[in-house]
C-alpha positions as CSV (number, residue, x, y, z in Angstrom):
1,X,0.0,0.0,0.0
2,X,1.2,2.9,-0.6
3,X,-0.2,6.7,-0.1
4,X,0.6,10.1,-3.0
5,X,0.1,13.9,-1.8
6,X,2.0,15.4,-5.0
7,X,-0.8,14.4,-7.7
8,X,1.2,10.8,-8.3
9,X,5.0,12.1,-8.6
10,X,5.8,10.5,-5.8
11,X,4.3,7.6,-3.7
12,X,5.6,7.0,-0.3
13,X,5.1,2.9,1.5
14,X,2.7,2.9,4.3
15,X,4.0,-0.6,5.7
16,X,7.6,-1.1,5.3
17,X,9.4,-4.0,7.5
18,X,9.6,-2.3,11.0
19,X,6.2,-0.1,12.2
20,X,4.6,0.2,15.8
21,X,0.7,-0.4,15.9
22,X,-1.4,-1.5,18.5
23,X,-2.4,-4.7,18.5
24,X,-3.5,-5.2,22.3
25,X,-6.9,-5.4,21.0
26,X,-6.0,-8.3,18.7
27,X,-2.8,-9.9,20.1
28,X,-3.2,-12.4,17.1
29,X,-2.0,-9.5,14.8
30,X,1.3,-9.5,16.7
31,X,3.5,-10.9,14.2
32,X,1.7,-8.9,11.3
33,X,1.2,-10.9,8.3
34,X,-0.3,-8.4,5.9
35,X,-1.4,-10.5,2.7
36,X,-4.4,-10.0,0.6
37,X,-6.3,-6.6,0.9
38,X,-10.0,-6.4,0.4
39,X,-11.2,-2.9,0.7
40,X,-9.2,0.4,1.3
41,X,-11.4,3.6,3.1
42,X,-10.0,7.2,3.7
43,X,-12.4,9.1,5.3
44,X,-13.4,11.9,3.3
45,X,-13.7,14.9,6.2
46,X,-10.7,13.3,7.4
47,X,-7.4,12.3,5.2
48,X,-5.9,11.2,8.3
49,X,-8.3,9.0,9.0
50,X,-8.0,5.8,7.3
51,X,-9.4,1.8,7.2
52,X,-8.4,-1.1,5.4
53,X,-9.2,-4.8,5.2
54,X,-7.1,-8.1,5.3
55,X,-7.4,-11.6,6.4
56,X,-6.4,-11.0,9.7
57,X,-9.1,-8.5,10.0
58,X,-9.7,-4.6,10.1
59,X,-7.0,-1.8,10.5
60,X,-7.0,1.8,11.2
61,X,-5.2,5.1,11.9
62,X,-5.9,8.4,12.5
63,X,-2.5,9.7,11.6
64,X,-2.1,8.8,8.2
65,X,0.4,11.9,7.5
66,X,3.0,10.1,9.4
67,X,4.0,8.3,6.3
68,X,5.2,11.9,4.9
69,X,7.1,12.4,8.3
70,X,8.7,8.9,9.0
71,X,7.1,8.4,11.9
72,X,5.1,5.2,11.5
């Protein structure tokens, strides 16, 4: 996945090999193993606020401009 501010110049990843998320919700998700996507959301009041699908369930952040400051 990956996220575009500059019209599609330039694409930054949102999931590279080392993040920090909270999984204390769903301590299955510990050891993340993000394969197939179903559905991506960004909420349209909000660009920060974002939801996508997998098989391990739903996932969600409300700081989706932290790809643009490297701190995921």
């Amino acid at each position: 996945m990956f996220r575009t501010v500059d019209g599609s110049k330039n694409w930054k990843p949102i999931f590279k090999t080392r993040y920090a998320y909270d999984y204390s919700k769903a301590p299955y998700t510990k050891v993340p193993l993000l394969h197939w996507m179903f559905d991506i959301e960004i909420d349209p009041v909000d660009a920060e606020d974002a939801m996508f699908t997998t098989g391990l369930g739903g996932w969600e952040t409300f700081n989706l401009s932290a790809v643009e400051r490297g701190d995921r």
